[in-house]
Structure formats: structure tokens, C-alpha cells
C-alpha positions as protocol buffer text, in pm:
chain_id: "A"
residue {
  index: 1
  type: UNK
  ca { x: -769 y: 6197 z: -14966 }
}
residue {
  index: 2
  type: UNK
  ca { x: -1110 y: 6436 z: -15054 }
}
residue {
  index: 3
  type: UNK
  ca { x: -1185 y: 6691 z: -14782 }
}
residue {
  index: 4
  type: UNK
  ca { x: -1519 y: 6825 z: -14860 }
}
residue {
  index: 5
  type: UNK
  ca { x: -1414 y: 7226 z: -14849 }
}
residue {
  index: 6
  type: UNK
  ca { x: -1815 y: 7313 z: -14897 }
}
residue {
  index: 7
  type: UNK
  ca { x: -2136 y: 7166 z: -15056 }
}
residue {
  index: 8
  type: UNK
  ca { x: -2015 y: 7198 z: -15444 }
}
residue {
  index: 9
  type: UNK
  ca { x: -1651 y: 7230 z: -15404 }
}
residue {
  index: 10
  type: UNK
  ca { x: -1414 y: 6931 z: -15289 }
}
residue {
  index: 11
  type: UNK
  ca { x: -1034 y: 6967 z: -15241 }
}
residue {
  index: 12
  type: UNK
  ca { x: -803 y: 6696 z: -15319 }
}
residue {
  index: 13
  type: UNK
  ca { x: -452 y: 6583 z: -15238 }
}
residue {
  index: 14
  type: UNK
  ca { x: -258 y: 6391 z: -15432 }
}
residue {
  index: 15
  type: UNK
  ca { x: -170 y: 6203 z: -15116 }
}
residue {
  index: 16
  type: UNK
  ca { x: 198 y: 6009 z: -15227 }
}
residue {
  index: 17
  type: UNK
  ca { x: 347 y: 6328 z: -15407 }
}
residue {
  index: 18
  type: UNK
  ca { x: 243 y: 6544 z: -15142 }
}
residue {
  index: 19
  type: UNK
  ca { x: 378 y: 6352 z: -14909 }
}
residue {
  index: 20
  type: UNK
  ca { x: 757 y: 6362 z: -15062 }
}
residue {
  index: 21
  type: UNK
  ca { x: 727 y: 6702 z: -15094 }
}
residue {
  index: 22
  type: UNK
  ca { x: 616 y: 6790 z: -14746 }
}
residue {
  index: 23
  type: UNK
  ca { x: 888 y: 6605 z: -14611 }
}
residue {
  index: 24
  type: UNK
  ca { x: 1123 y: 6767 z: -14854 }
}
residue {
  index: 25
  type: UNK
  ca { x: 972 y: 7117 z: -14730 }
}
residue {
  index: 26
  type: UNK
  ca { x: 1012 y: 6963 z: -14349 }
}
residue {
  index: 27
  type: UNK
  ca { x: 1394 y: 6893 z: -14409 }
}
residue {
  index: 28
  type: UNK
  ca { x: 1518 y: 7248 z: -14549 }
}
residue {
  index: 29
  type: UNK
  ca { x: 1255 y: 7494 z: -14410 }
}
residue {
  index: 30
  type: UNK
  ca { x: 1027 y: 7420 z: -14138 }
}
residue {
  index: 31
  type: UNK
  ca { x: 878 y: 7741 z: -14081 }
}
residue {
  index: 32
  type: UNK
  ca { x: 731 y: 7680 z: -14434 }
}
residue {
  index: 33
  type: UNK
  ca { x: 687 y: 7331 z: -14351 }
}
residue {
  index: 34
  type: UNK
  ca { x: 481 y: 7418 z: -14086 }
}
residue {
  index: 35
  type: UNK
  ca { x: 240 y: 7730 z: -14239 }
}
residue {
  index: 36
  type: UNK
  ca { x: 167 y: 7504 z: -14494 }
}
residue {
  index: 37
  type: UNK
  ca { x: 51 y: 7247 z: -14219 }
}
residue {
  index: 38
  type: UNK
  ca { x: -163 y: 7521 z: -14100 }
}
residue {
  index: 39
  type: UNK
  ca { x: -256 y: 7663 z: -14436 }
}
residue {
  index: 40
  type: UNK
  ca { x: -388 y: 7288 z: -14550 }
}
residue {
  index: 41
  type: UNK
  ca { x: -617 y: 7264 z: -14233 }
}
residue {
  index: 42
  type: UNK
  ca { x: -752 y: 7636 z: -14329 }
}
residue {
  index: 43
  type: UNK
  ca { x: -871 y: 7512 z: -14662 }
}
residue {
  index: 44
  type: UNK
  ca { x: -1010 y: 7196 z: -14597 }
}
residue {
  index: 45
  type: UNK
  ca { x: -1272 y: 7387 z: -14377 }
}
residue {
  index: 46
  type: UNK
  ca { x: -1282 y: 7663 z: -14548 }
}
residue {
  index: 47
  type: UNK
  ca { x: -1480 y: 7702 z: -14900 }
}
residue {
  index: 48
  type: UNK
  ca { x: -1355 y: 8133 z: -14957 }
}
residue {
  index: 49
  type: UNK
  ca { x: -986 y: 8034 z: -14947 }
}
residue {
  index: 50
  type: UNK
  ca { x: -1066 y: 7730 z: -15164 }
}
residue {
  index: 51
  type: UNK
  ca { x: -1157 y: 7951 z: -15417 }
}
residue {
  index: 52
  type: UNK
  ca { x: -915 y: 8199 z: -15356 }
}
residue {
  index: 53
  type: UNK
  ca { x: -594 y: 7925 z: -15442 }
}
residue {
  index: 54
  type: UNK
  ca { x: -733 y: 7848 z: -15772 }
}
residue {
  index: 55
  type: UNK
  ca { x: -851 y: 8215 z: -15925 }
}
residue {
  index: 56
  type: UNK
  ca { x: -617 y: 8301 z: -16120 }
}
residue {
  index: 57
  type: UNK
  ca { x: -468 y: 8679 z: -16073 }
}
residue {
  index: 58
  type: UNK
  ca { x: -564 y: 8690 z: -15667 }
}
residue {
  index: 59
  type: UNK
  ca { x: -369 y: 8867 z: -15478 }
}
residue {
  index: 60
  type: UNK
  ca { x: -405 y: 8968 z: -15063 }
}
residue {
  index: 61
  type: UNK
  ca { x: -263 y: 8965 z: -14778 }
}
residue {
  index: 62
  type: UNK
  ca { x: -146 y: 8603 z: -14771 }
}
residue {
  index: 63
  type: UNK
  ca { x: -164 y: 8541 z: -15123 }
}
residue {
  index: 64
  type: UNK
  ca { x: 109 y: 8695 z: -15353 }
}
residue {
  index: 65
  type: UNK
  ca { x: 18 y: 8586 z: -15686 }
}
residue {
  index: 66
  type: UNK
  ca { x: -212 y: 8282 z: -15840 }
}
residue {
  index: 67
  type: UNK
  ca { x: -103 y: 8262 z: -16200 }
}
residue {
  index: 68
  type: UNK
  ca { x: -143 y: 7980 z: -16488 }
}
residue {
  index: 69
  type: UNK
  ca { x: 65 y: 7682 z: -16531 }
}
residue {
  index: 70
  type: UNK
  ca { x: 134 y: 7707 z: -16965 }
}
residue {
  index: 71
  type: UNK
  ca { x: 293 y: 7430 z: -16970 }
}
residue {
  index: 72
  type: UNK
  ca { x: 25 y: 7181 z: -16832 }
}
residue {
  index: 73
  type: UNK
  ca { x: -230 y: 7501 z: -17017 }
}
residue {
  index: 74
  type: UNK
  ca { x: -69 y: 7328 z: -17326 }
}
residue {
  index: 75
  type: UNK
  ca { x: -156 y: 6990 z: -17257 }
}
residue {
  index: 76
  type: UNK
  ca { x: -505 y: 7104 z: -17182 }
}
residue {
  index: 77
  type: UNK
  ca { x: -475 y: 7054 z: -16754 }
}
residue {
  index: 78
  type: UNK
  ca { x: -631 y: 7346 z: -16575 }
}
residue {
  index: 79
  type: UNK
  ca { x: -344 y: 7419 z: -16322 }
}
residue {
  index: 80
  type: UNK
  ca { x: -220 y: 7705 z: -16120 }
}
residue {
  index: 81
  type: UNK
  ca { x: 56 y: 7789 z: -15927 }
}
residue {
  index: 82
  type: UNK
  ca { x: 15 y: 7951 z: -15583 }
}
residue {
  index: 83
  type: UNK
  ca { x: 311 y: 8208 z: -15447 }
}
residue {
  index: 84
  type: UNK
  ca { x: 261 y: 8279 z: -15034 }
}
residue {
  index: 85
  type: UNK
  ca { x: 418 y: 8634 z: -14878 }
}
residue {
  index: 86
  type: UNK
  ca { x: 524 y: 8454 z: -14573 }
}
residue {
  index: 87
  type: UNK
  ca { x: 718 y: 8106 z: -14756 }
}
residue {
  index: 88
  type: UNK
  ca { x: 854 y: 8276 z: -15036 }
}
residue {
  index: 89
  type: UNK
  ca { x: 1063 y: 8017 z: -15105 }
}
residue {
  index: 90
  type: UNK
  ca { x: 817 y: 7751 z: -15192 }
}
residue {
  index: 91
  type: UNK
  ca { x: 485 y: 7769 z: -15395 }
}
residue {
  index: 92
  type: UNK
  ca { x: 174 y: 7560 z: -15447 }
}
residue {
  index: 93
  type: UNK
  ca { x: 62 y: 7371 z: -15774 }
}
residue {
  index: 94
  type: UNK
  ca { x: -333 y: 7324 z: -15794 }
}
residue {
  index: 95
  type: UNK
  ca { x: -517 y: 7131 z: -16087 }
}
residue {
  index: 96
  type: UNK
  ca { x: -847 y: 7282 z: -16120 }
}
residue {
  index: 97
  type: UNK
  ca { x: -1178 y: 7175 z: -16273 }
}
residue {
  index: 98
  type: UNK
  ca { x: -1406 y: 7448 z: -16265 }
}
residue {
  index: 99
  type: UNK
  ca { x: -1735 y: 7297 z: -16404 }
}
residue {
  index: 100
  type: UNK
  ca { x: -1677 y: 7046 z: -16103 }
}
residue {
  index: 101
  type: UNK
  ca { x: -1590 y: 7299 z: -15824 }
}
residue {
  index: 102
  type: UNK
  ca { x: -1290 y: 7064 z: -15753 }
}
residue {
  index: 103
  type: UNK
  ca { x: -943 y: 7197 z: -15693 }
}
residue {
  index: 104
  type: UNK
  ca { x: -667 y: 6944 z: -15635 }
}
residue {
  index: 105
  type: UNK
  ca { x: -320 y: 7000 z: -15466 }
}
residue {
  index: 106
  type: UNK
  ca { x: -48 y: 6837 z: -15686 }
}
residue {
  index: 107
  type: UNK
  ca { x: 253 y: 6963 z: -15553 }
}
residue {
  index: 108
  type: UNK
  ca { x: 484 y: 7175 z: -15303 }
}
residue {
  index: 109
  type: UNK
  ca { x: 792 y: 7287 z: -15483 }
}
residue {
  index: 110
  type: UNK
  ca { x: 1070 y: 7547 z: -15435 }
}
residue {
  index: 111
  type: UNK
  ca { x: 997 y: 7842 z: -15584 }
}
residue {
  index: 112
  type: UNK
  ca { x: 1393 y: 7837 z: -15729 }
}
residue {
  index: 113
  type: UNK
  ca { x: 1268 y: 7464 z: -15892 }
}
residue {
  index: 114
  type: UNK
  ca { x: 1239 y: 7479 z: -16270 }
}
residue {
  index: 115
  type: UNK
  ca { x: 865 y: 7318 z: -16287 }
}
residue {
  index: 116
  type: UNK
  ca { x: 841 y: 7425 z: -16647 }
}
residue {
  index: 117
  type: UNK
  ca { x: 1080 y: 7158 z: -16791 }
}
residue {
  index: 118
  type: UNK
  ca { x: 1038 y: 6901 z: -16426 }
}
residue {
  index: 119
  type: UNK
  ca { x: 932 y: 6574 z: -16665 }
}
residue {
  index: 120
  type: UNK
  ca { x: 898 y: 6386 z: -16357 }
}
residue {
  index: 121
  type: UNK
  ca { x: 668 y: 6658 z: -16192 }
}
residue {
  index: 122
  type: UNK
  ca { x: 470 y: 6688 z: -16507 }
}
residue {
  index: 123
  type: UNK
  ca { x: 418 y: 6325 z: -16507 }
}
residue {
  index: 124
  type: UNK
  ca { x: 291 y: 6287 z: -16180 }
}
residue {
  index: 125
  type: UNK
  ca { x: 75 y: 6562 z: -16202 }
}
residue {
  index: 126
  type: UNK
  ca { x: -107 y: 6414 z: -16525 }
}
residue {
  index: 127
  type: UNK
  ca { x: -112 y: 6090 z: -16294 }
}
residue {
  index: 128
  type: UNK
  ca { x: -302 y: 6255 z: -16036 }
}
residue {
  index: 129
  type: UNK
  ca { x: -575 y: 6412 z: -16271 }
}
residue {
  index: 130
  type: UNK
  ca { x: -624 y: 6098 z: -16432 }
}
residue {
  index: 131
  type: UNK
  ca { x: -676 y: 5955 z: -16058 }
}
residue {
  index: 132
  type: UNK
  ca { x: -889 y: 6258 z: -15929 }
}
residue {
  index: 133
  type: UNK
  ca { x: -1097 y: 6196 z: -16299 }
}
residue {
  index: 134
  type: UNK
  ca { x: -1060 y: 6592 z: -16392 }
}
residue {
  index: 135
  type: UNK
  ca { x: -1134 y: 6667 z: -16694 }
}
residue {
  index: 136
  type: UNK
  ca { x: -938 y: 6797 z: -16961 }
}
residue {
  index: 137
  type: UNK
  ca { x: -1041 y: 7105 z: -17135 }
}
């Protein structure tokens, strides 16, 4: 599913791992389940906090911290990894493609989850850039 988030810049979903991992989020914390409900509507309408997810180092008063992925950095997939103040528990995973304007969420995973060394994670997340026809750098 594409939302267009403004002329230039498109968000993405991997739609089937999302999915899982909303319903996941749903069964052990539905306060989070539900701001990121919200926070999902916010940025398909919204092109600022589109950008905001994916630029690396941003910090305010929702987001804590947008840092790089290394591990997908090392197999040349733009990604980032989104930590909320309000559902610190659980963070974000975005592939990017910058020249594109294109951002595409990947994943919604416990913060306490090791995504480093998550083979299955990785795998599905190199699925869904294939499918969303990113570029690697």
C-alpha cells in the first residue's frame, strides 16, 4: 500500500510484515498499538513528519532518536530506526531512498528485540525493497 505523503515524497508499507507486527504490538501493548494507529494516519497526510522519520539524528518532542540501521548500512539498504517518547518499548524501521523522496515502513519491533542479528527480519526487509524497487546505494 503507497499513500502519497506529498507531491515528491510517497510512503510505503510493507503491508504483510506490518501487519504481524501490528498485531504483535496489539497483543502485548495496546496503548502503543494504538499511537502507532494514530501516528500512521499522521504521516500518510502529512509530508513534515515524513521527513522527520527518516532524517537521521532528529530529535523533538515526539521523536526520541532517528539513527542508522549498520547492519542493512552494510548491505548497502538506506534504513533507519525510529525510537518514540511515548512507546518506548517499541521502535520503527524505515528503508529510505532519498534521490526518490520515498520512505518505506518495514517493521514495528520491540525495542528489547535484537534486530541486529534478526535473519528473518533482515530478510524480509531486503524482500520489501526489492518489492518497493529502492535502490541500493
Amino acid at each position: 500500500m503507497s499513500l502519497s505523503a506529498s507531491p515528491g515524497y510517497q510512503l510505503t508499507f510493507d503491508d504483510a510484515g506490518i501487519r504481524d507486527d501490528l498485531e504483535r504490538c496489539r497483543e502485548e501493548d495496546r496503548y502503543a498499538y494504538g499511537r502507532i494507529l494514530v501516528l500512521l494516519e499522521q504521516l500518510s497526510g502529512n509530508p513534515a513528519d515524513c521527513e522527520r522519520y527518516v532524517n537521521v539524528g532528529w530529535q523533538d518532542y515526539e521523536i526520541q532518536d532517528v539513527g542508522v540501521v549498520r547492519s542493512l548500512q552494510a548491505e548497502r539498504i538506506d534504513a533507519v530506526r525510529v525510537k518514540l517518547w511515548d512507546i518506548r518499548a517499541w521502535r520503527l524501521i524505515f528503508v529510505c531512498d532519498p534521490l526518490g523522496r520515498r520512505a518505506g515502513l518495514v517493521a514495528v519491533m520491540q525495542r528489547s528485540q535484537n534486530y541486529e542479528q534478526d535473519h528473518v527480519l533482515w530478510d524480509r526487509i531486503k524482500d520489501a525493497v526489492q518489492r518497493f524497487n529502492f535502490g541500493r546505494y
